[in-house]
PAZAFI-742552 format. One line per field, with one value per residue (C-alpha): residue number from 1; residue in three letters; x, y, z. Coordinates in Angstrom, 2 decimals, padded with zeros to 5 digits. Layout:
seq c(NUM; ...)
type c(ALA; ...)
x c(X; ...)
y c(Y; ...)
z c(Z; ...)
END
This chain:
seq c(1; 2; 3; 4; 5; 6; 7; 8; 9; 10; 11; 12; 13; 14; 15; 16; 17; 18; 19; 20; 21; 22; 23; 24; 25; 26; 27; 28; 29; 30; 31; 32; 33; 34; 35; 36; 37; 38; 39; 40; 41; 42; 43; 44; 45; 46; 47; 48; 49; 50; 51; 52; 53; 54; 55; 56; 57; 58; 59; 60; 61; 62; 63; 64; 65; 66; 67; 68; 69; 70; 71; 72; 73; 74; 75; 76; 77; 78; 79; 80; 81; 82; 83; 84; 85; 86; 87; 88; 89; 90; 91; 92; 93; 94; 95; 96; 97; 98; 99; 100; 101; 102; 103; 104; 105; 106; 107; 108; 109; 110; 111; 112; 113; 114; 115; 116; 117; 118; 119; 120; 121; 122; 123; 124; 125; 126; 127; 128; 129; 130; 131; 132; 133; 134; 135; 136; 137; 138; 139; 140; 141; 142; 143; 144; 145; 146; 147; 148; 149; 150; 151; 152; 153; 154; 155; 156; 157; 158; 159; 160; 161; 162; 163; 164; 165; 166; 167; 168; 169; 170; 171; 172; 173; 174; 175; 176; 177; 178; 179; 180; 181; 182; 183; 184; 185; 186; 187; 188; 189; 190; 191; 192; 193; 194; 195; 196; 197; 198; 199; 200; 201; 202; 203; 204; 205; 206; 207; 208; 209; 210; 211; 212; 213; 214; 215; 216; 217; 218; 219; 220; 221; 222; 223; 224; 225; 226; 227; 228; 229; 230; 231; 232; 233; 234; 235; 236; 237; 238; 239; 240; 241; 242; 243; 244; 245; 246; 247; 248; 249; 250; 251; 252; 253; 254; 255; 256; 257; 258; 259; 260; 261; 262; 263; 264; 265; 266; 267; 268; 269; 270; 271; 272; 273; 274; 275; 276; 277; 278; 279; 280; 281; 282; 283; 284; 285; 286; 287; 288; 289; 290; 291; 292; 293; 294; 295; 296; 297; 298; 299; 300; 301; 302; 303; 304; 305; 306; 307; 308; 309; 310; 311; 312; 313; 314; 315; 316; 317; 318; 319; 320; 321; 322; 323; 324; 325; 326; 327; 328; 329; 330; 331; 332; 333; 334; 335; 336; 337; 338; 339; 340; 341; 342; 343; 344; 345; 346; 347; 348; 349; 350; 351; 352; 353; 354; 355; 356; 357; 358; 359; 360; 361; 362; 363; 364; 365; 366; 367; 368; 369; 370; 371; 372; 373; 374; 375; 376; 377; 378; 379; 380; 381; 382; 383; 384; 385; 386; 387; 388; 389; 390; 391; 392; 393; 394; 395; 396; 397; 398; 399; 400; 401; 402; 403; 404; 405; 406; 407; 408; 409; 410; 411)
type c(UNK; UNK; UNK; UNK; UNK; UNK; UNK; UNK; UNK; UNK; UNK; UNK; UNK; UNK; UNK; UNK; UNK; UNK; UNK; UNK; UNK; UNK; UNK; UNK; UNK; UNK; UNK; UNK; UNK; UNK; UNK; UNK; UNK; UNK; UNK; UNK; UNK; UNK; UNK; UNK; UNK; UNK; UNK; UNK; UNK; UNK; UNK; UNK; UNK; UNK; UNK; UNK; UNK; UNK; UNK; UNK; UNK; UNK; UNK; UNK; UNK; UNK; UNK; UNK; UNK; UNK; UNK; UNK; UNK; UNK; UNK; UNK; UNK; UNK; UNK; UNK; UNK; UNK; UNK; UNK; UNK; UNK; UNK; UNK; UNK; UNK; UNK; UNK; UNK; UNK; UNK; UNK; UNK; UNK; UNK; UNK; UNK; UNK; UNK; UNK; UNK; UNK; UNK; UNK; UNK; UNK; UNK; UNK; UNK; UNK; UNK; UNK; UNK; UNK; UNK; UNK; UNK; UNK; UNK; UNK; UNK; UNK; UNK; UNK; UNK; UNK; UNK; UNK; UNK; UNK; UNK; UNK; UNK; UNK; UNK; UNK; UNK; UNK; UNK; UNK; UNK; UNK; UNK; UNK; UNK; UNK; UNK; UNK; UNK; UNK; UNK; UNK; UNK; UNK; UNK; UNK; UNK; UNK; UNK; UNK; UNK; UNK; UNK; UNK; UNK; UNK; UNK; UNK; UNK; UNK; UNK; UNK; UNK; UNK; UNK; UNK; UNK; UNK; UNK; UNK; UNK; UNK; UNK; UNK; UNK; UNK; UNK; UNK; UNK; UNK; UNK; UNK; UNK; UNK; UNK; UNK; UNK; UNK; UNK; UNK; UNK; UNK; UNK; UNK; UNK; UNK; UNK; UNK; UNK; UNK; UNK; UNK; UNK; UNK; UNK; UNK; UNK; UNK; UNK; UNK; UNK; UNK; UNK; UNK; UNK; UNK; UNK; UNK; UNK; UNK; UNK; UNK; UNK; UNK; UNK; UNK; UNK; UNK; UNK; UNK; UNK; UNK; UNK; UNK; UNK; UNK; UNK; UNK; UNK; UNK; UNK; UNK; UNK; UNK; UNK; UNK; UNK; UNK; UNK; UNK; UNK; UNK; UNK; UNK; UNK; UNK; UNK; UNK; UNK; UNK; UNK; UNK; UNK; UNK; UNK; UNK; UNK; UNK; UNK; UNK; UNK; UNK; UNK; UNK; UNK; UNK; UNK; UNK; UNK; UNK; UNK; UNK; UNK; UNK; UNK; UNK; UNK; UNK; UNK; UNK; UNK; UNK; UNK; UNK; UNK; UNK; UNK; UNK; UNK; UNK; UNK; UNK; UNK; UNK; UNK; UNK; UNK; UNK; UNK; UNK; UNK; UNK; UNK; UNK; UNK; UNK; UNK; UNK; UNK; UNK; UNK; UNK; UNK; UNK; UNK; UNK; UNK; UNK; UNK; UNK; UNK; UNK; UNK; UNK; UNK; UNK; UNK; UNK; UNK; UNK; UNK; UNK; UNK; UNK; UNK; UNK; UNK; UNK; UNK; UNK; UNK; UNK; UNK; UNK; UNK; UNK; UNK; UNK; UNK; UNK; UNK; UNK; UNK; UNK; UNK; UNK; UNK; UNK; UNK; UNK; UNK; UNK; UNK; UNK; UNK; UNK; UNK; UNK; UNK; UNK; UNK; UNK; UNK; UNK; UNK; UNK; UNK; UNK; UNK; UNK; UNK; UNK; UNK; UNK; UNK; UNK; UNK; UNK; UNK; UNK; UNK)
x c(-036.05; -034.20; -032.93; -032.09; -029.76; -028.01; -027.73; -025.93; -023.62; -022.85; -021.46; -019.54; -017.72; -017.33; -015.36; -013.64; -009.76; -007.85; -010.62; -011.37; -012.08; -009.21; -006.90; -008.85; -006.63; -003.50; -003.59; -002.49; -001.01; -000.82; -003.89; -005.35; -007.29; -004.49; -001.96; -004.28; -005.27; -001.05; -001.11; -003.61; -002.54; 001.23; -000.64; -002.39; 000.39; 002.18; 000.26; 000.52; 004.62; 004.90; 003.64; 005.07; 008.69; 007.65; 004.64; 007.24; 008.95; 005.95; 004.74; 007.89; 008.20; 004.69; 006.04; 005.35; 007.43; 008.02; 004.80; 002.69; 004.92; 003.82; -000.07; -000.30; 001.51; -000.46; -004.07; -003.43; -003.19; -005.80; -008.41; -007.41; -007.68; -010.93; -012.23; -010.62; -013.07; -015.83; -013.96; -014.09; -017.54; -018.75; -016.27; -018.13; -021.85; -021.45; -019.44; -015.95; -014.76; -017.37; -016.47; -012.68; -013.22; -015.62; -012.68; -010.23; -012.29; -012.42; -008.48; -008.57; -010.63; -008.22; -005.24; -007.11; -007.61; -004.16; -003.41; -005.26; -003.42; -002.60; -002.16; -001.50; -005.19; -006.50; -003.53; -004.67; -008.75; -007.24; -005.50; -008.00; -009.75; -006.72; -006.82; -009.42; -009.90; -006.71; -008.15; -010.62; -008.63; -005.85; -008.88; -010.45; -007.32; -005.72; -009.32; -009.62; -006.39; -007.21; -010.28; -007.71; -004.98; -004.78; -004.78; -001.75; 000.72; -001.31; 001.99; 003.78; 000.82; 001.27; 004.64; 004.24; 001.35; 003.33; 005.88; 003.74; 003.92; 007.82; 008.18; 006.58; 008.82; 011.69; 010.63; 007.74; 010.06; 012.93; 010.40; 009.11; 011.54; 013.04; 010.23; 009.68; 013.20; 012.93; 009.54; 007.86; 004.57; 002.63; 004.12; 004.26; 000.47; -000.47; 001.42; -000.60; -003.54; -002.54; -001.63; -005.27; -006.54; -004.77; -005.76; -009.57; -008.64; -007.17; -009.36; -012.12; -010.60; -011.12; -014.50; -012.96; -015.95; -014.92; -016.79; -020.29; -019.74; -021.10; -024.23; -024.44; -027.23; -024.50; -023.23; -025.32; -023.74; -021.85; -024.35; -022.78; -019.83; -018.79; -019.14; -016.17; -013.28; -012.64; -011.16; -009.07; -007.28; -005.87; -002.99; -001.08; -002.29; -001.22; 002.32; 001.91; 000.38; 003.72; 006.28; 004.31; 004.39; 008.20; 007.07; 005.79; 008.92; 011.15; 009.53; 008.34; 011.14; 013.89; 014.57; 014.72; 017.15; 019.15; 018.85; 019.66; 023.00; 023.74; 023.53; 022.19; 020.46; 018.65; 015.85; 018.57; 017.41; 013.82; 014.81; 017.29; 014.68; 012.42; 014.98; 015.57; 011.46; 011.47; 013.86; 012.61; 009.00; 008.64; 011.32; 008.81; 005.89; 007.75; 009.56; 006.28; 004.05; 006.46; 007.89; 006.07; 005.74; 006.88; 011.02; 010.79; 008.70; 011.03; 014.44; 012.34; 011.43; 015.52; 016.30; 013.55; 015.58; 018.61; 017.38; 016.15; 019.65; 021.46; 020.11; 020.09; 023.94; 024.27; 026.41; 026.47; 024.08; 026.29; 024.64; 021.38; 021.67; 021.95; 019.99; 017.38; 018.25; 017.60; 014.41; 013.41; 014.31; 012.65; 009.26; 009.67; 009.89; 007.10; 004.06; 003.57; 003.95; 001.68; -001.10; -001.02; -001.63; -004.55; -006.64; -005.63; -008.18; -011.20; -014.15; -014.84; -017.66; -015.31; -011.75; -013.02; -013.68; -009.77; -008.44; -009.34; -008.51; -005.14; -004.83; -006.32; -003.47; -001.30; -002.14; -003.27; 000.66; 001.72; -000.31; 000.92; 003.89; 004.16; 002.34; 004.40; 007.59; 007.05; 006.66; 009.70; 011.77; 010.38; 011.53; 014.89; 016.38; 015.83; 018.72; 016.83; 013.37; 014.86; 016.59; 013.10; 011.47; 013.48; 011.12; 007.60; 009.95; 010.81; 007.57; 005.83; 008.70; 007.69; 004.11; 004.86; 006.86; 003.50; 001.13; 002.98; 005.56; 003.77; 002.83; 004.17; 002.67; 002.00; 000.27)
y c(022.21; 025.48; 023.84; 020.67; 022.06; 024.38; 021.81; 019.64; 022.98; 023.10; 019.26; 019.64; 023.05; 021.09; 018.01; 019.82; 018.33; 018.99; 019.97; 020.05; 023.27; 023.48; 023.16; 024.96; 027.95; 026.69; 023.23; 021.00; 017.82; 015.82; 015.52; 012.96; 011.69; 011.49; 009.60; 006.80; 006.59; 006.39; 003.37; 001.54; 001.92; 000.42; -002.50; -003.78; -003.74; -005.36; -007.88; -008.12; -007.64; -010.49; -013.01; -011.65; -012.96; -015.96; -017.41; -018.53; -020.20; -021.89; -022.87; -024.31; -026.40; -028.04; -029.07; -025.93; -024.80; -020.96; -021.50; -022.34; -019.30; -016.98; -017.90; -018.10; -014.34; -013.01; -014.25; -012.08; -008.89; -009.72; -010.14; -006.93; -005.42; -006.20; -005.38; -001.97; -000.23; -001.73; -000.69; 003.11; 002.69; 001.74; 004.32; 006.68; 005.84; 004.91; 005.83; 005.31; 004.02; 001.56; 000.26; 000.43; -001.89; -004.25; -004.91; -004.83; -007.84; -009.69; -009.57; -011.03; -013.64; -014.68; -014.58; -017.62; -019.50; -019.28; -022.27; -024.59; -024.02; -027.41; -027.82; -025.36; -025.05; -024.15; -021.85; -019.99; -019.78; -018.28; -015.83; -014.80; -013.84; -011.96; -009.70; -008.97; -007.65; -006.26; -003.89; -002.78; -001.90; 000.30; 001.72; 002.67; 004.17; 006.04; 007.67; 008.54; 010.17; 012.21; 013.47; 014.48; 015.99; 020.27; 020.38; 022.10; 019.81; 016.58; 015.66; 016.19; 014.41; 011.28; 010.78; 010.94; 008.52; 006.16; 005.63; 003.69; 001.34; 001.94; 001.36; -001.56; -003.25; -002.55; -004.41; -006.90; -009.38; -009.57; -010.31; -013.21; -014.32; -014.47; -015.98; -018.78; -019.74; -019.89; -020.85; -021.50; -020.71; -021.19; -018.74; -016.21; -016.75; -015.82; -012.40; -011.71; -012.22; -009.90; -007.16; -007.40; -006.90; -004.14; -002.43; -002.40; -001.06; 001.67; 002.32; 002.61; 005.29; 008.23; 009.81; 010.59; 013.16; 013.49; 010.31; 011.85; 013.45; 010.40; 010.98; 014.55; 014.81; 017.09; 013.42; 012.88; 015.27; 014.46; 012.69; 009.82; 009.53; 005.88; 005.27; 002.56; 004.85; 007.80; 009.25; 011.98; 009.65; 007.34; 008.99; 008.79; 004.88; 004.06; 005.08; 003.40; 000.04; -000.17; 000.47; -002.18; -005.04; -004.95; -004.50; -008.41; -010.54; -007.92; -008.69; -012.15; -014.44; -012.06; -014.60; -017.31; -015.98; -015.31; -018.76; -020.29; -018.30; -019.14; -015.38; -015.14; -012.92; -011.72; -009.71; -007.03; -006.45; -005.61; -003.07; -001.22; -000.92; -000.17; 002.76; 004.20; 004.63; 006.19; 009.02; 009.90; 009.57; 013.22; 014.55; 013.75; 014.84; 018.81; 018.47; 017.34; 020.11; 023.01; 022.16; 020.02; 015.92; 014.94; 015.44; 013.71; 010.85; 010.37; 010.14; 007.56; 005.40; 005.58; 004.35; 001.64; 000.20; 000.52; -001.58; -004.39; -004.63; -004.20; -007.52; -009.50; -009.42; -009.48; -012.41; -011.10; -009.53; -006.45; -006.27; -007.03; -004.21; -001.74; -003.01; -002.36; 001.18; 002.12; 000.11; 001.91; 005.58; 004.65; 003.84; 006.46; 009.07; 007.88; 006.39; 009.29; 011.80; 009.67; 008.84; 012.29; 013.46; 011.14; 012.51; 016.35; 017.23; 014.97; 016.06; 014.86; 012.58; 011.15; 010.29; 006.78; 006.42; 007.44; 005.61; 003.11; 003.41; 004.32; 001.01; -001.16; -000.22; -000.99; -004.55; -005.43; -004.74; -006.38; -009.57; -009.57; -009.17; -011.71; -014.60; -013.65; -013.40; -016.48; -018.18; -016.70; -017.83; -021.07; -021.41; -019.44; -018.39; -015.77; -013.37; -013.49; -012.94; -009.34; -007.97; -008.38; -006.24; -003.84; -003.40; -002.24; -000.03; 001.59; 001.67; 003.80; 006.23; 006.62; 007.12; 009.53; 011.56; 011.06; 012.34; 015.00; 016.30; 019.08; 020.69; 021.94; 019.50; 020.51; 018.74)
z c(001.35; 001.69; 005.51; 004.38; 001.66; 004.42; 006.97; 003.81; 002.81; 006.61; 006.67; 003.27; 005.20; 008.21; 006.24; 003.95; 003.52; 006.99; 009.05; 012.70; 015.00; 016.55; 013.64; 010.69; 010.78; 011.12; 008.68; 011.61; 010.74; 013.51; 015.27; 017.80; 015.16; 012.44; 014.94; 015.54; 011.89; 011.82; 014.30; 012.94; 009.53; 011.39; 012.52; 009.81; 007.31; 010.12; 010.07; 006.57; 005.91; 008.62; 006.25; 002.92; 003.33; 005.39; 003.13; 000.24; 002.69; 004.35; 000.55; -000.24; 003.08; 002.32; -000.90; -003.60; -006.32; -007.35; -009.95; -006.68; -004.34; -007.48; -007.14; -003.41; -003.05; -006.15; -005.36; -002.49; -004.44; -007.36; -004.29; -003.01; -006.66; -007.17; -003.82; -003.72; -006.18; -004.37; -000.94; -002.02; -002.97; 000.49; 002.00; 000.32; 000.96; 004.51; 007.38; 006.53; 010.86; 010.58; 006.82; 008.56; 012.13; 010.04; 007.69; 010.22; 012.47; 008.97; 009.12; 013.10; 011.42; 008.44; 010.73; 012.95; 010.05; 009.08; 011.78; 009.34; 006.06; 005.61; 001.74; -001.27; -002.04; 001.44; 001.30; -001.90; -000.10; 002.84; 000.94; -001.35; 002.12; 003.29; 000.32; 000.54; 004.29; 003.80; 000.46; 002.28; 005.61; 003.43; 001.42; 004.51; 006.20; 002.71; 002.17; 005.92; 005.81; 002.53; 004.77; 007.42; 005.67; 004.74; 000.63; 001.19; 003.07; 001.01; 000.18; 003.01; 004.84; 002.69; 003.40; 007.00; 006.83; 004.59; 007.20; 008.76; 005.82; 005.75; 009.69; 009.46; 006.37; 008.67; 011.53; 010.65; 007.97; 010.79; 013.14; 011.10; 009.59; 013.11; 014.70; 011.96; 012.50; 016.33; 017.20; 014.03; 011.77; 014.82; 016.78; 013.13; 013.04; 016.71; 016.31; 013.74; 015.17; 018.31; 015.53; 014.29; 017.82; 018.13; 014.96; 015.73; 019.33; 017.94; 015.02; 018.27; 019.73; 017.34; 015.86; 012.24; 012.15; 008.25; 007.58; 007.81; 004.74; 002.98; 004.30; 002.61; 000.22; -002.39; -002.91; -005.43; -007.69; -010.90; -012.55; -015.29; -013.17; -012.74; -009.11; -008.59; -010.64; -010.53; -013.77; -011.92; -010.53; -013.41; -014.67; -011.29; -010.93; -014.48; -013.08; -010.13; -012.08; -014.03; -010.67; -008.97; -011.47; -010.33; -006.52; -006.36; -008.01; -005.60; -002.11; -002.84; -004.31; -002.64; 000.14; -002.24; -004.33; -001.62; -000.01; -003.66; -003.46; 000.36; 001.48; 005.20; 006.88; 003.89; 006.28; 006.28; 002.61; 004.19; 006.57; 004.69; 002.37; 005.13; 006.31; 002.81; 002.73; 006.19; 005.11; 001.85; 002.01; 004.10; 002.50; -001.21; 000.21; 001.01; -002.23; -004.12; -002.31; -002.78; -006.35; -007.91; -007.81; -011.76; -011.09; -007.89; -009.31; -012.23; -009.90; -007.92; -010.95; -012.05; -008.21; -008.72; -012.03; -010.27; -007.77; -009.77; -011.36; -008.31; -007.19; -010.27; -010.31; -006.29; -005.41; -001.33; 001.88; 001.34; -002.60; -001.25; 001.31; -001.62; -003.54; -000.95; 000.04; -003.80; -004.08; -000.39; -002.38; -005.13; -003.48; -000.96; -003.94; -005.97; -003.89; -001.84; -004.63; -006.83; -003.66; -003.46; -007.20; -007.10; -004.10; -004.95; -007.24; -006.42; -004.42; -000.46; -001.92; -004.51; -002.13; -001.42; -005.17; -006.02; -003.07; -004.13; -008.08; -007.08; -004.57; -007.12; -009.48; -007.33; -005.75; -009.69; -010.68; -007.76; -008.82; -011.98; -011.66; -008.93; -010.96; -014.15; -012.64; -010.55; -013.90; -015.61; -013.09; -012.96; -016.38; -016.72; -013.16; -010.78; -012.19; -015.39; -013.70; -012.33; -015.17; -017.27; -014.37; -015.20; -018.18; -016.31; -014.33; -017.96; -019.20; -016.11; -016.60; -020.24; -019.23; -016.11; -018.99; -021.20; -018.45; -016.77; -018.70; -020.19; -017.20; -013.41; -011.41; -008.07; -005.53)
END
């Protein structure tokens, strides 16, 4: 018995945040492991961000209205919100690569389909399947890279990770909006499939030795805890539950607006977006690790509002373009600062468990705020729709003032 506990205390050392041999002295970032978690994670929101500008278009050209748009885009995300608590669960009782290419061949598997989406309610089947592949995959890859990252630089580590996330919104919409203009869905579909691919080759590669800490016996500590949440974790993905209801109407009827007021080129919107996000997010992370996350989240959540006006009265691509860069800011500021305030504090048997709270906050916002919205501007317009977003955005800065206001928080 005496062993068995020993050989258990010797895993939980060995898999403690940041970990690995060769970099346990100096908190090494960017490991071999950590770079292909980076290109993976690329890849499947690739694969993702190619269809989330496009799909509104394909909906409408088989014969949808915005009410149909706003429950094709947010079955997406309510799949992936109820699949992410179960996601973290799994991540956390079995080996986190294998949980990660088993979700990851599910996506190769929903991309095929795609080719037979041939009416609205196929549509909605297919993406209910998407989401949910795609919850587990960013469950698997945000609680991998907890595993990976030095307590110390969490913030910093989150940022760099989110690029990923930010890279690909700056290239993925051009590409498809590009492609469905010049070649069509069919074309759209087979590039994501050949993301896929390439997200379970690289997800091969690496051992991510971090995910034998499920296996430890300790993990049976905390008795009464619930095993899908993880309390520690809430107050950052209330936050993040209010910025996101905004996050769906933003993304999803974006091109439509546009097209209703004859602006062009309206994937510039993505990538300056895309760019913003790809300068700020490391630049949070330092900020957040060295002095503290709640000043940096708040200046996010004010770019985030000033985004959402920005584009209700935007009569032109030059509007639309700064309207983007603010919304990029504002995301870049707050998701990795809030990611990271969820994961600080949580044990190595729990990070699956708060991934996956956190990520269910957000796709739940996203949802709702994409079904909601697409009905309000069914039934007003779509510069109505965005200044009533502006309220959510509000509301989670209230409640970031509410749950960290009274204290230094550091990551």
């Amino acid at each position: 018995m005496l062993s068995e506990i020993k050989q258990d205390m010797a895993i939980l050392e060995s898999t403690e945040i940041g970990y690995s041999p060769e970099r346990a002295e100096i908190g090494s970032l960017w490991t071999r492991d950590f770079v292909f978690l980076c290109l993976a994670n690329f890849c499947v929101f690739i694969n993702v961000h190619l269809l989330l500008p496009t799909m509104p278009v394909y909906i409408v050209q088989m014969g949808g209205d915005t009410k149909d748009v706003g429950i094709v885009m947010g079955i997406f995300t309510i799949a992936a919100t109820l699949m992410r608590p179960i996601g973290g669960r799994l991540l956390d009782r079995y080996q986190r690569k294998k949980i990660l290419l088993a979700s990851l061949a599910l996506t190769v598997v929903v991309a095929i389909i795609y080719h037979a989406a041939t009416a609205i309610i196929l549509l909605i089947f297919i993406r209910l399947a998407h989401g949910i592949s795609f919850s587990i995959a960013t469950t698997a890859t945000g609680t991998l890279a907890s595993d990976l990252l030095p307590r110390s630089r969490m913030g910093e580590g989150m940022g760099y990770f989110g690029l990923t996330t930010s890279l690909s919104m700056a290239v993925a919409p051009i590409i498809g909006l590009w492609l469905v203009g010049n070649a069509g869905f069919t074309a759209l579909f087979n590039l994501a499939i050949m993301v896929a691919v390439i997200a379970i080759v690289v997800s091969i590669i690496p051992g991510y030795d971090q995910s034998k800490l499920s296996h430890c016996k300790i993990d049976k500590e905390e008795p009464g805890r619930s095993d899908f949440f993880e309390k520690k974790a809430l107050k950052a993905s209330f936050v993040m539950f209010f910025l996101a209801i905004v996050w769906g109407p933003i993304i999803s009827f974006v091109a439509l607006y546009a097209q209703e007021k004859g602006i062009a080129n309206i994937g510039l919107f993505f990538t300056a977006n895309a760019l913003a996000m790809l300068l700020s997010r490391p630049f949070a992370g330092r900020w957040s690790d060295k002095n503290g996350a709640y000043k940096i989240i708040l200046v996010g959540i004010g770019f985030i509002a000033v985004s959402t006006a920005t584009i209700a009265f935007s009569d032109n691509l030059t509007g639309f373009m700064l309207a983007g860069l603010a919304y990029g800011l504002g995301f870049g500021f707050c998701l990795p600062s809030l990611q990271a305030l969820a994961v600080r504090d949580v044990s190595p048997f729990r990070r699956g468990a708060a991934t996956g709270t956190f990520f269910a906050s957000l796709d739940l916002g996203i949802g709702l705020g994409t079904i909601i919205f697409g009905w309000i501007a069914l039934y007003t317009s779509y510069r109505a729709m965005y200044l009533m977003a502006i309220l959510p955005v509000l509301l989670g800065g209230l409640v970031c003032v509410i749950a960290f206001s009274n204290k230094r928080v550091h990551i």
